[in-house]
C-alpha positions, 0 to 999 in steps of 0.5 A: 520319740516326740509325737510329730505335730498336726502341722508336720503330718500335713506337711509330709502327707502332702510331701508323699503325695507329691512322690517324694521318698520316705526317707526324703520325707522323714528328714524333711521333718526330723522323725523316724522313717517307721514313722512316716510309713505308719502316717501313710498307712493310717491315712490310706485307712481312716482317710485322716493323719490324727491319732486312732482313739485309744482304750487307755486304762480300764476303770476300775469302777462300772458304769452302775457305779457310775451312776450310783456315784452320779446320782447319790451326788446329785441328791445329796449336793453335801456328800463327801467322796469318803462317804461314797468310797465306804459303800463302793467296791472296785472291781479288782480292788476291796475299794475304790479311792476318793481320787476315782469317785472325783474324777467320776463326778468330774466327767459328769460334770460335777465340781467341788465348790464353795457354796453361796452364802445365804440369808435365811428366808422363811415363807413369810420373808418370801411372800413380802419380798413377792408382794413387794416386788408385785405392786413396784415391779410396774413403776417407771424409771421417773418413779424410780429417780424420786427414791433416795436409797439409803443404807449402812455397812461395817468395814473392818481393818482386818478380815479374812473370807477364806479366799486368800491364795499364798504361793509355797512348796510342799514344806513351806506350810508353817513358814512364817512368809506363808502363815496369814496372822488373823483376830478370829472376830475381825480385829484392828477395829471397825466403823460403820459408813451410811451413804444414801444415792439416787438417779441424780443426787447422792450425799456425802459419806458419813463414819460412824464410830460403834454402834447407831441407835435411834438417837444416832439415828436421828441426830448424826444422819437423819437432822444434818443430811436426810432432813435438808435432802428431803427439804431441798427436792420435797418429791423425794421419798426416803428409802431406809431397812427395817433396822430397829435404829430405823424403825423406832417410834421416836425415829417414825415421829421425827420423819412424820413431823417433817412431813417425810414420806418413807418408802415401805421396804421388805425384811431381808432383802438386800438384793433388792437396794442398789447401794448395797452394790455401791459398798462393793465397788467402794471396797474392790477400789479401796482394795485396789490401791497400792499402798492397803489402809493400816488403821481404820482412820485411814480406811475411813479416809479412802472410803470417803475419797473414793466415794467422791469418785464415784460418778453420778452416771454409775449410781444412775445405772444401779438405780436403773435397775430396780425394774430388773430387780423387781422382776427378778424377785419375781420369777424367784418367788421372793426368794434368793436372786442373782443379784445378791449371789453375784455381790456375794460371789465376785467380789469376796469382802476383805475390808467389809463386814458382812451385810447382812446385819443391817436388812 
C-alpha cells in the first residue's frame, strides 16, 4: 500500500481526536485500518506522525574507511575512484565498488567536476600582476573613464568545448541524430575581431583575416581607428597586451611619434581587461539567435551587428570594475581571479577561440 501523505496523517490524527472511529477514519482517507492504529500508536509514543528514522542497509565500508576515502580524495583532488577501489577491502566482500567510494566522497560533499581551465602563471607573472594591481588599484573612477581598453579574440566556425548534451537511449550511442561531426583543430575557418571600448566611447568592430602582425598592426588598426580616437579626445590613454604585434619597435615608434600615451600592461592577465567580458557576451548572443551562422562571413556579420548593440550603459559597468579587479589581484596575490574563472566557467565558447593566445 502507498504510504499516506503528511497532509493525510494531520488530517485523520485530528479526525481521532475529534472521536471519530478507526474505521470511520481509515475510509475517510482511503488507507488500511492497521494503518491508522499505528498512526495513533506512533503519535502516543513520539509525540509526532512522521516516519521513525530507519537503519537502512548497512555499509559495506567503516567509518576508517571512510575517512580514508575522504582524506586521500582530499589530498589528491586528481585520484580516481578505481584507484581507492584497489586498496580498500569491503567488510563482507574482497573489495569495494567504485560505485561505493563515490557515494562516500558524495556524503562528504565531494563531487566529480570539470576542473577550471588555467593559464600557467610563474612567480614572476604573479609579482607583476601584484605590483600592477598595487599602484592602480587607488585610481578613481575618472582615472579610469580616460583608458581606451582594447583587445583581440579568434572566432571559429566550428568549436566544440566538451559541453555539448545530446538526448539518446541506451542503443542510440552511434546513431547518426546522435554523433556531433568535428575538424579536431576548429575547422570551417577562423578570423580574428579587434574592438577597443571605454566609459564613454567605443570604436567599431573590425574583421581581420589570418594573422595580425606589426604591419597589420599598425596599418589596419592602429592609423584609421586608434590614431583618430586618440586625436579626437587627447586625455585618452591606450590600453593594449603585450602581443608581439603589439610590442614591436616599429609599432612603439608609431605611437611615440603621435604623441600616444600607452598604459603599461602585465603579461597574462586576461582578467584584468573588461573587453575580454564584451567577446563573451558577443558570443552568448550570437549563439542566441534562431538561425546559428553557417559560414564565417556570416559570424563576422553577427558579430559586428550585435556589437552596435551593445549599449554604452553595459561597457560603463565593465569598466566600472577595474577597482574591484585590482583588489581582487590583490587578495589572490596576483594569482588567478574569479573573474577570469566566471568567464571561463559560465559561459563555455562554441563560436570563440580561446583567449589566451592573445595575453
Amino acid at each position: 500500500m502507498p504510504r499516506v501523505p503528511a497532509h493525510l496523517r494531520e488530517r485523520a490524527l485530528g479526525m481521532l481526536q475529534g472521536g471519530m472511529m478507526t474505521a470511520d477514519v481509515a475510509r475517510a482517507i482511503n488507507c488500511n485500518v492497521h494503518t491508522v492504529r499505528c498512526l495513533r500508536q506512533r503519535y502516543r509514543e513520539t509525540g509526532r506522525t512522521a516516519d521513525c528514522p530507519r537503519s537502512g542497509r548497512p555499509h559495506v565500508t567503516t567509518p576508517a574507511q571512510d575517512r580514508y576515502t575522504r582524506t586521500s580524495h582530499l589530498r589528491d583532488r586528481y585520484r580516481m575512484a578505481t584507484t581507492t577501489v584497489r586498496v580498500t577491502s569491503g567488510t563482507h566482500n574482497p573489495s569495494v565498488s567504485a560505485q561505493t567510494v563515490c557515494n562516500r566522497l558524495r556524503e562528504a560533499g565531494l563531487r566529480a567536476c570539470r576542473p577550471v581551465v588555467r593559464q600557467v602563471l610563474t612567480r614572476h607573472h604573479q609579482q607583476q600582476c601584484r605590483l600592477w594591481a598595487q599602484t592602480h588599484h587607488r585610481w578613481n573612477r575618472q582615472d579610469w573613464q580616460k583608458v581606451l581598453f582594447t583587445d583581440k579574440s579568434r572566432f571559429c566556425l566550428t568549436r566544440v568545448d566538451g559541453r555539448i548534451r545530446v538526448y539518446r537511449r541506451r542503443n542510440e550511442r552511434y546513431t547518426e541524430a546522435c554523433t556531433l561531426e568535428r575538424d579536431r583543430f576548429g575547422g570551417g575557418g577562423s578570423f580574428m575581431v579587434w574592438g577597443s571600448v571605454s566609459q564613454h566611447h567605443r570604436t567599431e568592430l573590425v574583421i581581420i583575416a589570418g594573422n595580425l602582425n606589426a604591419v597589420r598592426y599598425r596599418e589596419d588598426i592602429l592609423l584609421p581607428h586608434v590614431v583618430p580616437f586618440l586625436q579626437a579626445h587627447p586625455d585618452m590613454t591606450l590600453q593594449h597586451d603585450n602581443a608581439t604585434s603589439h610590442t614591436a619597435r616599429s609599432v612603439r615608434d608609431f605611437l611615440q611619434d603621435r604623441n600616444a600615451c600607452v598604459l603599461p600592461w602585465p603579461v597574462k592577465s586576461p582578467d584584468l581587461n573588461p573587453i575580454e567580458h564584451v567577446w563573451d557576451l558577443l558570443d552568448r548572443r550570437v549563439r542566441a539567435r534562431a538561425i546559428l551562422p553557417r559560414n564565417v562571413w556570416e559570424i563576422a556579420g553577427a558579430l559586428v551587428e550585435e556589437g552596435g548593440n551593445n549599449s554604452q550603459q553595459e561597457l560603463a559597468n565593465l569598466v566600472q570594475s577595474m577597482r574591484r579587479r585590482c583588489t581582487v589581484v590583490l587578495n589572490a596575490a596576483g594569482g588567478h581571479t574569479r573573474y577570469l574563472m566566471l568567464l571561463l566557467i559560465l559561459t563555455p565558447p562554441l563560436f570563440r577561440d580561446t583567449l589566451f593566445h592573445f595575453c
